[in-house]
C-alpha positions in Angstrom: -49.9 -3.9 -4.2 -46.4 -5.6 -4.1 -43.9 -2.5 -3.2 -40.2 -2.4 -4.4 -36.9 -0.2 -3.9 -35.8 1.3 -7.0 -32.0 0.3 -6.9 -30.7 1.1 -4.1 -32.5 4.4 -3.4 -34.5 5.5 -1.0 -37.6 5.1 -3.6 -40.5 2.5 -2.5 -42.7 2.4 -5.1 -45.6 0.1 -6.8 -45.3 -2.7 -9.0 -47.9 -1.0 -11.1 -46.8 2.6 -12.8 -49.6 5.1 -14.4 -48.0 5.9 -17.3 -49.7 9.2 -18.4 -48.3 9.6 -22.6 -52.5 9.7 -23.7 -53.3 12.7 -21.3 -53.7 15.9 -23.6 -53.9 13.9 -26.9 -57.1 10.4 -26.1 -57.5 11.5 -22.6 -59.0 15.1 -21.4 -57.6 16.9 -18.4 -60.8 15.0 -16.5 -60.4 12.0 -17.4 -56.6 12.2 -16.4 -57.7 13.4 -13.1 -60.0 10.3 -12.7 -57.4 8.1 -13.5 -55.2 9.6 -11.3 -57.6 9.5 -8.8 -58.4 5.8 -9.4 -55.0 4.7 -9.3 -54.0 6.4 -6.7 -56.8 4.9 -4.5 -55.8 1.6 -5.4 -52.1 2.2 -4.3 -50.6 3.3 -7.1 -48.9 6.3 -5.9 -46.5 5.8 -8.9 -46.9 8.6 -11.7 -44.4 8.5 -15.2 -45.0 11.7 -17.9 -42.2 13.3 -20.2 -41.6 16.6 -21.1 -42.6 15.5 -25.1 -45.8 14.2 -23.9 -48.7 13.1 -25.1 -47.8 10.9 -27.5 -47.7 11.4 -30.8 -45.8 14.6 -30.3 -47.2 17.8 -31.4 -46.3 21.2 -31.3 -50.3 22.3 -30.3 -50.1 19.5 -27.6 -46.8 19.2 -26.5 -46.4 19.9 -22.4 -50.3 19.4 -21.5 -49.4 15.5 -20.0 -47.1 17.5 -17.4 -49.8 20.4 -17.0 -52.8 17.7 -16.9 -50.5 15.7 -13.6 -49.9 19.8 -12.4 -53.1 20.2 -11.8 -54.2 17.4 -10.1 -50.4 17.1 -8.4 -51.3 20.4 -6.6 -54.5 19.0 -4.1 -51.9 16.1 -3.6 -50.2 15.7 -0.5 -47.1 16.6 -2.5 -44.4 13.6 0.1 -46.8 10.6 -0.9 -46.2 10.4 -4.5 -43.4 9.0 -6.5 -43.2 11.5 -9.6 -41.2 10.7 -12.8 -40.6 12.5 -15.7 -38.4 12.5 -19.0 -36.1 15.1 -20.7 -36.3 15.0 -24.2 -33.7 13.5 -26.0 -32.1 15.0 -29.4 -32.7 13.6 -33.2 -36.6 12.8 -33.1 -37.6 16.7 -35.4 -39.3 17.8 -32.6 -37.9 21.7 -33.2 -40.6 23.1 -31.0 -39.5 21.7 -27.7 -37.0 24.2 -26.9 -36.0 25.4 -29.8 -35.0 22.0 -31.2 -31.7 22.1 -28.3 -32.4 19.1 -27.7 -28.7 17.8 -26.4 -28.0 16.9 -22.7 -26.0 19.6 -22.3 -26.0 21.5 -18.9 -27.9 24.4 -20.7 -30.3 22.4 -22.2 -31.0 19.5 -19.4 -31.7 23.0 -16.9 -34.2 24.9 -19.3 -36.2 21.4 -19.7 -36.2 20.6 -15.8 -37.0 24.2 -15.3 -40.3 23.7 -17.9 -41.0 20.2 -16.6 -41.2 21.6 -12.5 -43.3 24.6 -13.8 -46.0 22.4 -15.5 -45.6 20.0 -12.8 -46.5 23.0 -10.5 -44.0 21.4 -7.8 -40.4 22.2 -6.9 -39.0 18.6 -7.4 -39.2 15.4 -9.4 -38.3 11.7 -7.2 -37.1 10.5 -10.6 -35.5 12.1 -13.9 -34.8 10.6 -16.2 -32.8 10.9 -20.1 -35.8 9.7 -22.3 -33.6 8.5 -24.6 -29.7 8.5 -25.2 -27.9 11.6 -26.6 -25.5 9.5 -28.9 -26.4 7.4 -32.0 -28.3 3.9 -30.6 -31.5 1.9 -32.4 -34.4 2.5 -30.1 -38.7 2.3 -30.7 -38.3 -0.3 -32.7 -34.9 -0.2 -35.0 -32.7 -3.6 -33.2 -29.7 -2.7 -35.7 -27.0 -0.7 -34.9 -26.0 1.8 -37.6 -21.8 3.3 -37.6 -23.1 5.6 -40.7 -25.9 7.5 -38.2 -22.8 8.8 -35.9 -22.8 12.3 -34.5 -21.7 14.9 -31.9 -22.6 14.2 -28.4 -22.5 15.6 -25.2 -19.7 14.1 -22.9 -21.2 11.6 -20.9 -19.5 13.3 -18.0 -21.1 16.2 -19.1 -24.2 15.0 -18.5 -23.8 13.3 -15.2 -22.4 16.3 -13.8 -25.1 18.2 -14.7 -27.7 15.2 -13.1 -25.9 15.1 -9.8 -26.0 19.1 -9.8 -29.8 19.0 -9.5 -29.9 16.0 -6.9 -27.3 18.6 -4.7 -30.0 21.7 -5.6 -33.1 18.9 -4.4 -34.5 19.9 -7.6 -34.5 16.0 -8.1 -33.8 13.1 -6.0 -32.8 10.3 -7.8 -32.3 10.0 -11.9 -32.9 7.1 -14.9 -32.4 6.2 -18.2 -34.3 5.2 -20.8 -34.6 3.4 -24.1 -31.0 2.0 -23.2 -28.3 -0.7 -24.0 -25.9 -2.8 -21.8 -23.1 -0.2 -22.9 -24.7 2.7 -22.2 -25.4 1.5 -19.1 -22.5 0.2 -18.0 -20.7 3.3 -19.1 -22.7 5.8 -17.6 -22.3 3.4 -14.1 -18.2 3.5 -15.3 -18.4 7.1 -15.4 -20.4 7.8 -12.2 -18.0 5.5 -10.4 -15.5 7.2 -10.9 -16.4 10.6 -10.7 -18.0 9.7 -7.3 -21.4 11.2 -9.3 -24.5 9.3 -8.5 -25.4 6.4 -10.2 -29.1 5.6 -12.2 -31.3 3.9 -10.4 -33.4 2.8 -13.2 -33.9 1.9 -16.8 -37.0 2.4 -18.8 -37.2 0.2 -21.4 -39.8 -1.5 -23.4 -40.9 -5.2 -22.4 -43.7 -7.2 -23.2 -44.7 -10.8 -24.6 -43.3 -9.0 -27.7 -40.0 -7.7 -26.3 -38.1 -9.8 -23.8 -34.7 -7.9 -25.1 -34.1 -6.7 -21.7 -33.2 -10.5 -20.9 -30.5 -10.6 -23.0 -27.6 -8.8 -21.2 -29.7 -5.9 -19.1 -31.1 -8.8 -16.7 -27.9 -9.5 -15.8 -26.9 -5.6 -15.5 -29.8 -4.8 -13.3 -29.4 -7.9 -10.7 -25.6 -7.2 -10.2 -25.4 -3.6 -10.5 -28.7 -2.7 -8.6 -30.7 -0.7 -11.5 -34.4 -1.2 -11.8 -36.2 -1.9 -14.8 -39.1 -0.1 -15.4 -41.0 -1.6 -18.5 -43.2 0.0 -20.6 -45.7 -0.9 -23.4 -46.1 -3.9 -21.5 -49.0 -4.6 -23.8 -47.2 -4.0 -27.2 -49.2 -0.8 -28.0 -52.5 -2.7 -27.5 -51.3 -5.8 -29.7 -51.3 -8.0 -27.3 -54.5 -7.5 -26.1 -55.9 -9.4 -29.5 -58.3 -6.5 -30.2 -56.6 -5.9 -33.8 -56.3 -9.8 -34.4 -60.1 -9.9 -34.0 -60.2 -6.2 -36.4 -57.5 -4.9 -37.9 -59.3 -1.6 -37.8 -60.2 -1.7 -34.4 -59.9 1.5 -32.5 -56.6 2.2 -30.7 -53.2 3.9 -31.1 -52.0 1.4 -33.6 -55.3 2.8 -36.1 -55.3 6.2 -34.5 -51.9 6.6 -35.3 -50.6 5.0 -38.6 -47.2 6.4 -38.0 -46.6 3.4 -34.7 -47.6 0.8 -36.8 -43.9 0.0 -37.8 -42.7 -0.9 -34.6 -45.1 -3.8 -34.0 -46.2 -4.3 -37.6 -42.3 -6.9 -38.2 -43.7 -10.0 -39.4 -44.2 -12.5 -36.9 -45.7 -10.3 -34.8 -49.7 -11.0 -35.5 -48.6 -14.8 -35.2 -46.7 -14.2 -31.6 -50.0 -12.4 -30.3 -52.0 -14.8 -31.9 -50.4 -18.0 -30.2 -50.6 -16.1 -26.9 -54.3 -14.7 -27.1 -55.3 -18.9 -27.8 -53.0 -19.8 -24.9 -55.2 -17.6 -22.7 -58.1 -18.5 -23.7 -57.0 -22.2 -22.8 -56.5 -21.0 -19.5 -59.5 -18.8 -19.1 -57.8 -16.0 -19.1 -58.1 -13.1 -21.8 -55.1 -11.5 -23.4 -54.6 -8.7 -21.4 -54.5 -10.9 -18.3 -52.1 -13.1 -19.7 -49.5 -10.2 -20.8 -49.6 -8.0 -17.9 -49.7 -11.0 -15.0 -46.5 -12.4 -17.3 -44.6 -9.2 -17.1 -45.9 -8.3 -13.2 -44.2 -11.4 -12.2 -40.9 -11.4 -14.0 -38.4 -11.0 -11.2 -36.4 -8.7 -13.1 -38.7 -5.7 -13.1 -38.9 -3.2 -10.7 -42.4 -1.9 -11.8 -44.7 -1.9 -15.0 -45.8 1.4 -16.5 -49.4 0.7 -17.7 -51.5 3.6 -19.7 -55.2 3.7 -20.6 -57.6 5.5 -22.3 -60.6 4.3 -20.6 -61.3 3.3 -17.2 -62.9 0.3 -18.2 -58.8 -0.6 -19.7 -57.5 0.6 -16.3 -59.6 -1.8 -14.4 -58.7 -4.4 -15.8 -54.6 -3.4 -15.7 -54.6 -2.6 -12.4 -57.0 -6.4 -11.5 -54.6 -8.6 -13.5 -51.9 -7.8 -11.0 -54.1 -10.5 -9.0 -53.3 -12.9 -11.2 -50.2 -15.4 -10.3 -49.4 -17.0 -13.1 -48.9 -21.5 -13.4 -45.8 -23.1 -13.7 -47.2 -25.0 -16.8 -48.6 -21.9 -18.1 -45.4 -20.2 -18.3 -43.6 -23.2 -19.7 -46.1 -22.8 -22.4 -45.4 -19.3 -22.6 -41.5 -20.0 -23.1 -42.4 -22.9 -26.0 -44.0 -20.0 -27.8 -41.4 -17.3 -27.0 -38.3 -20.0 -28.6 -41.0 -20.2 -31.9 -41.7 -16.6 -32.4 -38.2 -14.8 -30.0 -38.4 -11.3 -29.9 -41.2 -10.4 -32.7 -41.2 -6.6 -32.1 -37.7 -5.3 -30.5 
């Protein structure tokens, strides 16, 4: 397992994340033990939940990802893993997390720590992050920005005050974004400059086959301002692994869950996966292989946050991370990226 520094933290962690958004909702509190158990005994001491989770968000469900990682957290020797978890951002009609205060407000960014620790069943977190921003932005899948959707925010400073307040209390010892653009990131590092308030050390953001946004203006960000990215979905929600080319209706999240089908269902998207699932197979690879050694070796990511609902999909996650990818096969993979750029932003 390749190791990285998140920016310029003290955090060493995997290339490979368990990302932990089925646990409550596909997964039993078991069966997230055994993957925990798994991945941790492959190196992958690397653990990312959110206060919302599991995913889709439900009132009856919403907090058992956190409890699920509690319980196994607690025969853990607590200094070997890297925990990460989200606060729940505002505007997603989730009224029962917290009474729908959903702000990054000092009030409201203490009573979700406090929650997240308690069903963590540990006194501290080695990364927090803002699962998404507090002010109007697209994100999961809208790529156009809106000056109509406008509305009161927290102050930025606000909220950085309030993130550096928990590093000085050791509730927390290093904080991230998520789900964010080059101006929010670059104003939040503005701001924490010069406030003398600590600075991210990471972005979560989605990246995939499907989604090389990050490319276009964050690259550049995270080399020069030392911020990690941390990329999620690295599989498209499953697309990319050509099991819906082969059945529409196969089973998954995308048929589970009608509601996620908008984000990858934009229309070039079946075409994108389907030119990549054949240029695996040219190279005897499958699809899965293909996507996850492709966003393993990009030098601009920190680690990938993989997720599973069977071991059998874990497996073979965690093995393609063996895989070094050609020279010609990523020139191929470029020729097919300029046809089809950016399918599902």
């Amino acid at each position: 397992m390749r190791m990285t520094r998140l920016g310029d933290s003290d955090l060493t962690v995997p290339n490979i994340c368990l990302g932990t958004m089925t646990f409550g909702q596909q997964n039993s509190e078991a069966e997230a033990h055994a993957q925990l158990d798994f991945a941790s005994g492959h190196g992958i001491n690397f653990i990312d939940t959110a206060e919302m989770y599991p995913v889709p968000a439900r009132a009856e469900t919403t907090g058992l990802t956190e409890r699920f990682v509690g319980s196994w957290l607690r025969h853990q020797a607590r200094d070997r893993i890297i925990l990460a978890t989200k606060a729940t951002g505002p505007g997603r009609a989730m009224n029962w997390i917290r009474n729908g205060q959903l702000d990054f407000s000092r009030a409201n960014l203490q009573q979700a720590l406090d929650g997240s620790l308690q069903r963590l069943q540990t006194d501290y977190v080695d990364l927090y992050q803002l699962h998404w921003p507090d002010r109007n932005v697209p994100m999961f899948g809208q790529y156009l920005f809106h000056p109509e959707h406008e509305h009161e925010t927290v102050p930025l400073q606000e909220t950085l005050g309030v993130l550096a307040g928990f590093i000085q209390a050791g509730k927390i010892r290093h904080w991230g974004l998520s789900n964010e653009t080059p101006w929010g990131v670059m104003t939040v590092l503005r701001f924490a400059d010069a406030l003398g308030l600590p600075r991210p050390v990471s972005v979560q953001n989605a990246y995939s086959l499907l989604n090389r946004t990050w490319e276009n203006g964050l690259a550049e960000i995270g080399f020069r301002e030392s911020i990690s990215l941390l990329a999620y979905s690295p599989l498209g929600f499953g697309h990319l692994s050509g099991k819906y080319l082969r059945d529409p209706g196969a089973l998954g999240r995308v048929s589970l869950f009608p509601g996620f089908a908008a984000r990858y269902g934009k229309p070039n998207t079946a075409q994108a996966v389907g030119a990549y699932a054949g240029l695996a197979e040219r190279h005897g690879l499958t699809p899965v292989q293909l996507a996850l050694a492709f966003v393993y070796g990009r030098w601009c990511v920190g680690s990938t946050i993989i997720g599973a609902t069977t071991m059998a999909q874990l497996k073979e996650n965690i093995a393609a991370a063996e895989i070094t990818l050609s020279a010609e096969l990523l020139a191929d993979i470029e020729r097919i990226h300029l046809q089809f750029p950016n399918p599902a932003p």
